[in-house]
ROPA-359180 format. One record per atom (N, C-alpha, C): residue in one letter; atom name; x, y, z. Coordinates in Angstrom, 2 decimals. Layout:
residues N
<A, CA, <X, Y, Z>>;
...
end
This chain:
residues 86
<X, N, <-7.79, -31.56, 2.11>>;
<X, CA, <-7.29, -31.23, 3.43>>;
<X, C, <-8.43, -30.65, 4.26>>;
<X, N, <-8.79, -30.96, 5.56>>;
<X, CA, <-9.31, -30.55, 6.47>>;
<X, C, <-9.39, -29.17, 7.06>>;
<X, N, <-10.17, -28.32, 7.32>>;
<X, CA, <-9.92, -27.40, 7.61>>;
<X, C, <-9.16, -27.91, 9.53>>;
<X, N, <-9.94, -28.39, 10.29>>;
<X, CA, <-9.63, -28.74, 11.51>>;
<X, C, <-8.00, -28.75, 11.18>>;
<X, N, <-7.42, -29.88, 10.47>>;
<X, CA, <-6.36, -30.30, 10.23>>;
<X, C, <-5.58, -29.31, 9.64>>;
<X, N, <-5.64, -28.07, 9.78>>;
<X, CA, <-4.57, -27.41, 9.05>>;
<X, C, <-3.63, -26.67, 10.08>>;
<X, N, <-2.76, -26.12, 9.49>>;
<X, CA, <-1.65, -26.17, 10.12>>;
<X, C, <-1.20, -25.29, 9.76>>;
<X, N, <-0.79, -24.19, 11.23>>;
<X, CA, <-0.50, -22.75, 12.01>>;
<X, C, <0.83, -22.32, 11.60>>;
<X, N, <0.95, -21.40, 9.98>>;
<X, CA, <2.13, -20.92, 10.08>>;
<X, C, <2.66, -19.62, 10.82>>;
<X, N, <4.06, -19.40, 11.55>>;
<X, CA, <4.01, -17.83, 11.69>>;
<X, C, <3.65, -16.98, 10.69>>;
<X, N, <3.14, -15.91, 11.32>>;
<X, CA, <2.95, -15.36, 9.42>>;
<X, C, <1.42, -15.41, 9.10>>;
<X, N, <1.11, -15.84, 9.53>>;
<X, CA, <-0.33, -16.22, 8.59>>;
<X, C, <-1.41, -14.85, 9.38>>;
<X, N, <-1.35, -14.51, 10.42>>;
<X, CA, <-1.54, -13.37, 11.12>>;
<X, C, <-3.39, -13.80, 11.12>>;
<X, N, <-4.06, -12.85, 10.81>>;
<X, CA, <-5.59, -13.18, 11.44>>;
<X, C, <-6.25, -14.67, 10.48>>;
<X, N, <-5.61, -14.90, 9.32>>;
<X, CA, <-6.26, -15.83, 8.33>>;
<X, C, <-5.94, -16.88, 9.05>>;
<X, N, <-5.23, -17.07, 10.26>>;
<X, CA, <-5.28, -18.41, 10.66>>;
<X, C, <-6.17, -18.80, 11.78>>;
<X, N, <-6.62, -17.41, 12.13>>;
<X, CA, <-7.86, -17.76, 13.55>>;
<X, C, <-8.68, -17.76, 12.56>>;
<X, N, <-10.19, -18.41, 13.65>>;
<X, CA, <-11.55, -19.03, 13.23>>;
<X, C, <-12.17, -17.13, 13.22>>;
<X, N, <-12.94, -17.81, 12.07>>;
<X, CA, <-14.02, -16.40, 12.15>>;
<X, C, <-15.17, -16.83, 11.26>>;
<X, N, <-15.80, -15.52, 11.16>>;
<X, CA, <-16.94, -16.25, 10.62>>;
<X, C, <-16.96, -15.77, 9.22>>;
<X, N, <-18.27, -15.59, 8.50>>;
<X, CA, <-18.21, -15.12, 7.12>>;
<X, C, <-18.52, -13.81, 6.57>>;
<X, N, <-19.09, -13.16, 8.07>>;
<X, CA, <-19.59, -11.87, 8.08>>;
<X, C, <-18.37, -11.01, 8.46>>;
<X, N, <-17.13, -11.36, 9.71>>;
<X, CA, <-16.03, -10.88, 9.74>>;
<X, C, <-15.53, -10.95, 8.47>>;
<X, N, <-15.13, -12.01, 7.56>>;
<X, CA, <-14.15, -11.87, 6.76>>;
<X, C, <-14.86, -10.66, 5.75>>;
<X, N, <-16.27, -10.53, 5.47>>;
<X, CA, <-16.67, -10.05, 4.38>>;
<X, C, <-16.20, -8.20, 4.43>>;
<X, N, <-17.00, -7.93, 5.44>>;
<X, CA, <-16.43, -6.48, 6.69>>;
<X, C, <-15.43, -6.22, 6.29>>;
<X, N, <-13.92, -7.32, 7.39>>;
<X, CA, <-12.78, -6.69, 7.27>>;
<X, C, <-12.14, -7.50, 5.67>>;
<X, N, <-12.40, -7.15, 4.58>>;
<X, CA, <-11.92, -7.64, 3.45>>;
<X, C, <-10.26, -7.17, 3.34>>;
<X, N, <-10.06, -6.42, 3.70>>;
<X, CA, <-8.16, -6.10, 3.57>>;
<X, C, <-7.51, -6.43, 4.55>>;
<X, N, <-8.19, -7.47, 5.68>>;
<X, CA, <-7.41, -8.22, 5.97>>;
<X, C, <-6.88, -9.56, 6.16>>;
<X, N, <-7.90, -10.05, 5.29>>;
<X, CA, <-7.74, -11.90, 4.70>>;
<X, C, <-7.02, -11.25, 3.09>>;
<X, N, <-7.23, -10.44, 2.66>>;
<X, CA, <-6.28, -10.04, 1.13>>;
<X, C, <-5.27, -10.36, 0.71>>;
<X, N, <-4.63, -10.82, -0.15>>;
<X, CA, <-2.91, -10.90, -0.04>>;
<X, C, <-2.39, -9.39, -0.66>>;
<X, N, <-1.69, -8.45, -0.84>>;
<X, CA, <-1.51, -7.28, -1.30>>;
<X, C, <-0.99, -7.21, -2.57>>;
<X, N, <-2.04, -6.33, -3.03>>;
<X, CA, <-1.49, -6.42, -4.90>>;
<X, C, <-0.41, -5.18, -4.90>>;
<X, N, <0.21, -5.20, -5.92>>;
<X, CA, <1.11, -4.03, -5.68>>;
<X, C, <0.89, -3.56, -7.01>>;
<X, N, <0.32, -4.13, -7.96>>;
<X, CA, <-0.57, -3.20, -9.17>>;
<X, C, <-1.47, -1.87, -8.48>>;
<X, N, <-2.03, -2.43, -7.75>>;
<X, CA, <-3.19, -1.46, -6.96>>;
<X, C, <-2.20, -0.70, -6.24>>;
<X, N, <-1.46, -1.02, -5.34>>;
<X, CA, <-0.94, 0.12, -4.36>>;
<X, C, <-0.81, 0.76, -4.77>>;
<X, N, <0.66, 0.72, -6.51>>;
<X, CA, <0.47, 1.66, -7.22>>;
<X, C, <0.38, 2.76, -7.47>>;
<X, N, <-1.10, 2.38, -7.95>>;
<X, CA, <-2.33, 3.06, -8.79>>;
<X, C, <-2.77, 3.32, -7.71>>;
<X, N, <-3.09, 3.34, -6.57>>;
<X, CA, <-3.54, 4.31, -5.34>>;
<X, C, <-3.31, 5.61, -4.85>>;
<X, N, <-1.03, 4.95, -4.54>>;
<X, CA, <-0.31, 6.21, -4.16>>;
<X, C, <-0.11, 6.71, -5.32>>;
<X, N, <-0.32, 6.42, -6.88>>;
<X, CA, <-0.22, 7.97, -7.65>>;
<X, C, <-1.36, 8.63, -7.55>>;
<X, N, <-2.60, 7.63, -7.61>>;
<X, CA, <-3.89, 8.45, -7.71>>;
<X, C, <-4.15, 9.49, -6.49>>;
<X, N, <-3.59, 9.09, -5.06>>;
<X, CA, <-3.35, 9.79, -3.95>>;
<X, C, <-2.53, 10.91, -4.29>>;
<X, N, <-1.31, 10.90, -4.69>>;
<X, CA, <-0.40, 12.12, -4.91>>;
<X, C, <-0.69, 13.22, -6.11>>;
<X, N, <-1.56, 12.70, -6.79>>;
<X, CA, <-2.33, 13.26, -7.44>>;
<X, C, <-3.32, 14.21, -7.01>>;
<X, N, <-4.04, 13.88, -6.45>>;
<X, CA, <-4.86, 14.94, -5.51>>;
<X, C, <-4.64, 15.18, -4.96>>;
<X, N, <-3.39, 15.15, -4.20>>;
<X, CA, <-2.76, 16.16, -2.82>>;
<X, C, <-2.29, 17.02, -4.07>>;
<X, N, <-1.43, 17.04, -4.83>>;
<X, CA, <-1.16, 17.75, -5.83>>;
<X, C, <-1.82, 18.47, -6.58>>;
<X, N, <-2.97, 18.49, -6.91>>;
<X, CA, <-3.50, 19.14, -7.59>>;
<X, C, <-4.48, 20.21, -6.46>>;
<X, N, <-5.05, 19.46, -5.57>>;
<X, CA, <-5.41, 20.50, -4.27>>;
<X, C, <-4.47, 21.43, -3.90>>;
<X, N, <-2.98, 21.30, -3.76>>;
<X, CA, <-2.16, 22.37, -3.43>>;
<X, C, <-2.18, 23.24, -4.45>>;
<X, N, <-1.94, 22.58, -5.77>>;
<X, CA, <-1.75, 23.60, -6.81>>;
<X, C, <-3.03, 25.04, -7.15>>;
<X, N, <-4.35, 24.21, -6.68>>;
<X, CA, <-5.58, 24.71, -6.87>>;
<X, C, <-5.43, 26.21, -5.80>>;
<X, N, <-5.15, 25.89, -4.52>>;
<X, CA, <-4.55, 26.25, -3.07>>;
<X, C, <-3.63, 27.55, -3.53>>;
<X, N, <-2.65, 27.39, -4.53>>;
<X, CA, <-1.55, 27.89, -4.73>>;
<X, C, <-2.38, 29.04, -5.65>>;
<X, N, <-3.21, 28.46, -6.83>>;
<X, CA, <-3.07, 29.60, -7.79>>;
<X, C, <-4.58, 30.57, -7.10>>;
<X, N, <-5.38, 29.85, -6.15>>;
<X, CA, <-6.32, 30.81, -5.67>>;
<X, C, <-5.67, 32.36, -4.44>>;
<X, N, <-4.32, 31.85, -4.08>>;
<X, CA, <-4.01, 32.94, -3.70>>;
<X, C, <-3.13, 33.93, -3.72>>;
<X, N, <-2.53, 33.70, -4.92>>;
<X, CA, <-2.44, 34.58, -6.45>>;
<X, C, <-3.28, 35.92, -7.24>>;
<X, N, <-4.56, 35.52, -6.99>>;
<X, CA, <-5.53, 36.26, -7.47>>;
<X, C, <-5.33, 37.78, -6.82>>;
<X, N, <-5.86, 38.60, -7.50>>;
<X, CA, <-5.81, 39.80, -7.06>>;
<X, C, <-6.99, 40.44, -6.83>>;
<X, N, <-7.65, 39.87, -7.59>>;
<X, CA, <-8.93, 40.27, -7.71>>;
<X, C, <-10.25, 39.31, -6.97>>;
<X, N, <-11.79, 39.62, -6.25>>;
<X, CA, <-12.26, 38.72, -5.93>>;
<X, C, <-13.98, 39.18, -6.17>>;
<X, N, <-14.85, 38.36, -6.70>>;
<X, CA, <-16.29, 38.69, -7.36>>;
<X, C, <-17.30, 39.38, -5.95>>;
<X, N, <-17.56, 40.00, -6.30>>;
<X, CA, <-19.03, 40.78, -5.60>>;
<X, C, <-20.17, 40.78, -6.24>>;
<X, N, <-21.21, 40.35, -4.94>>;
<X, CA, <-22.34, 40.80, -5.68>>;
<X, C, <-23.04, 42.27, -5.52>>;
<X, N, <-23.34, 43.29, -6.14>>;
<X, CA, <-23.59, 44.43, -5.59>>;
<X, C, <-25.40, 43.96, -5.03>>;
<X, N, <-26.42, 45.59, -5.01>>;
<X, CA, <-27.20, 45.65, -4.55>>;
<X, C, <-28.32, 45.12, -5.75>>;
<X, N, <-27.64, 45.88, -6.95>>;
<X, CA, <-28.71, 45.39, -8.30>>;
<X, C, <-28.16, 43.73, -9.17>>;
<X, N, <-28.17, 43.52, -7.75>>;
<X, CA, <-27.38, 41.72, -8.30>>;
<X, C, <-26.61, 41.61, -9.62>>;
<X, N, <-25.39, 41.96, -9.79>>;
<X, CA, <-25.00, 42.13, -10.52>>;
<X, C, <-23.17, 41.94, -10.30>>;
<X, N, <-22.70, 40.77, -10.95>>;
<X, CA, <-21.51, 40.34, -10.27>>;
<X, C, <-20.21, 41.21, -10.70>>;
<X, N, <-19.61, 41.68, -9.96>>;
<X, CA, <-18.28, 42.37, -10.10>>;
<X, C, <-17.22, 41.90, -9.41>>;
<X, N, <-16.21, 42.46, -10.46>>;
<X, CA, <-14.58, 42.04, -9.43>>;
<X, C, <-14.07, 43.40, -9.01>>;
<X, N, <-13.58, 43.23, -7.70>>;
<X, CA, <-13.09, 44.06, -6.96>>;
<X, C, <-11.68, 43.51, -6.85>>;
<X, N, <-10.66, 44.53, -6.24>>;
<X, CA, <-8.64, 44.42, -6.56>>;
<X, C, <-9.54, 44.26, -4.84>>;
<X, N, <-8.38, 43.01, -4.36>>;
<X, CA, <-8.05, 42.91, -2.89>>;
<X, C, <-7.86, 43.99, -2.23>>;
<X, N, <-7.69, 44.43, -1.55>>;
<X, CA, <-7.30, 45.19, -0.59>>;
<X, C, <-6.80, 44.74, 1.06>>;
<X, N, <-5.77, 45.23, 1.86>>;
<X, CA, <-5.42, 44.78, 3.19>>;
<X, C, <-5.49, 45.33, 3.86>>;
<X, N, <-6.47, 45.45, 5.10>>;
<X, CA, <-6.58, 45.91, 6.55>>;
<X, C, <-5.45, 46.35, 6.98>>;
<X, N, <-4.38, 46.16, 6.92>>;
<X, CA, <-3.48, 46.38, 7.49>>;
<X, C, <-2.70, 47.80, 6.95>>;
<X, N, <-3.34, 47.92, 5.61>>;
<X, CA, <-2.36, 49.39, 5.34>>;
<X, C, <-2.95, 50.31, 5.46>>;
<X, N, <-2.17, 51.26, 5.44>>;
<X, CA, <-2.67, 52.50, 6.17>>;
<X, C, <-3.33, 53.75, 4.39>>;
end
C-alpha cells in the first residue's frame, strides 16, 4: 500500500498528517499506541513517591528534637522550642 494512497480514519488524530522524522522522533508519545502495562507501573511508581514524600513530610515533623552545630564543631540535639510561649 502506498503511503499517498492511504486512507484518513477519524481517530487517527496526528498519525494521519504528514510530518517528518525528526517530529515523530521528539514528539514520541504521540505517534505511540498506549500500553497499559506501563501506565500501570507509572501511576503506582507515581503514588509511590507522593507517598512516601508525605510520609517522610509526616515523620520529620514529629521530631522533637533538632541537631546543632556548636562553636567547638561538635554536633548536638537540642528539644524544639516555640516563639510563641511565654
Amino acid at each position: 500500500m502506498n503511503k499517498k494512497s492511504k486512507k484518513v480514519i477519524p481517530g487517527d488524530g496526528l498519525r494521519s498528517l504528514k510530518s517528518t522524522m525528526l517530529f515523530r522522533a521528539i514528539n514520541y508519545e504521540l505517534y505511540v499506541k498506549p500500553n497499559k502495562i506501563i501506565m500501570i507501573f507509572g501511576t503506582i511508581a507515581m503514588f509511590g513517591c507522593v507517598g512516601y514524600i508525605v510520609y517522610m513530610q509526616h515523620n520529620s515533623n514529629n521530631t522533637k528534637y533538632y541537631s546543632v552545630i556548636n562553636s567547638n564543631e561538635t554536633i548536638d540535639l537540642k528539644k524544639k522550642t516555640s516563639k510563641w510561649t511565654i
